[in-house]
N, C-alpha and C positions, 0 to 999 in steps of 0.2 A: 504494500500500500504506500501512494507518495502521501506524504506530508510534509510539512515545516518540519525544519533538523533543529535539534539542540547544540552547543559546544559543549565542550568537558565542563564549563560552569553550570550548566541547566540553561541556560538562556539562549535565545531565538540565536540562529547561526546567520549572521550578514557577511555575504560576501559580495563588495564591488554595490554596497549601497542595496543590495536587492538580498530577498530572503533565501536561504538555500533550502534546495527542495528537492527530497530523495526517500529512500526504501526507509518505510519510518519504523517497521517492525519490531528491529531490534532497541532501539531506546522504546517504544511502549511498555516494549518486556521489562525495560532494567527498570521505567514508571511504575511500573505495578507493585515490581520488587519491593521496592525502596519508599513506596506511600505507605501510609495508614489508612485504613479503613475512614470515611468521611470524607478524605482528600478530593476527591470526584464528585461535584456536585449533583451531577447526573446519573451516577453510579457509587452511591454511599457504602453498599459491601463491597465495593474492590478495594484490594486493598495486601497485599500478602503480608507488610509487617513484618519484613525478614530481619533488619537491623535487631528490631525486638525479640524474634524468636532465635536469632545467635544470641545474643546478650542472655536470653533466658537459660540458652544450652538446651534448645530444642530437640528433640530427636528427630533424625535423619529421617527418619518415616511420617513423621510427624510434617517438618518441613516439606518433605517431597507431597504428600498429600497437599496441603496450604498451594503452595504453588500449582499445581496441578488444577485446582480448583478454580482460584483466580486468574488462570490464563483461560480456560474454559469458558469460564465466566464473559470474558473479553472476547469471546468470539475463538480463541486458537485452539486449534487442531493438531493430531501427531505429537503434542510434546516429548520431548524427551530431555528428563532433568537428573543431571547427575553430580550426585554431594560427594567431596573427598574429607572438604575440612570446611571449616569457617571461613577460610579465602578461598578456595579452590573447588568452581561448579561449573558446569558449561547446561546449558539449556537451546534444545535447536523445536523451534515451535511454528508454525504456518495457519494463517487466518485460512487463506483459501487452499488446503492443499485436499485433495483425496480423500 
């Protein structure tokens, strides 16, 4: 899906005075990650709260459920999310795949 792109601070990506605008997939995903539940005005339960659920020392199962949920929720398809550590996950997920 195109959308407006973020830079590494969160904020609107300008380039050359004009908005940049590309595959917006992957920052939805790290949006979701990284909100809390309410953050979405339009969507009050998204929300996965992962900051919180590492701090809490979630279980892996626990976590991968959460996420699995609220990528669904958003529409994605095919997830596949995999935890090593508290830094260390990759996630490959598709709105419209198959």
């Amino acid at each position: 899906m195109s959308d407006i792109l973020l830079n590494d601070e969160n904020d609107i990506s300008i380039i050359n005075g004009d908005f940049q605008i590309g595959n917006s997939e992957q920052q939805e995903i790290e949006s979701i990650l990284i909100s809390f539940k309410s953050e979405f005005k339009n969507s009050p339960l998204l929300g996965a709260q992962m900051l919180r659920m590492l701090k809490a020392r979630g279980t892996r199962q626990g976590i991968t459920r959460e996420v699995n949920e609220q990528l669904q929720y958003d529409g994605f398809k095919n997830i596949d999310f995999r935890i090593e550590d508290a830094e260390n996950f990759t996630i490959n997920a598709h709105r419209n795949a198959p």
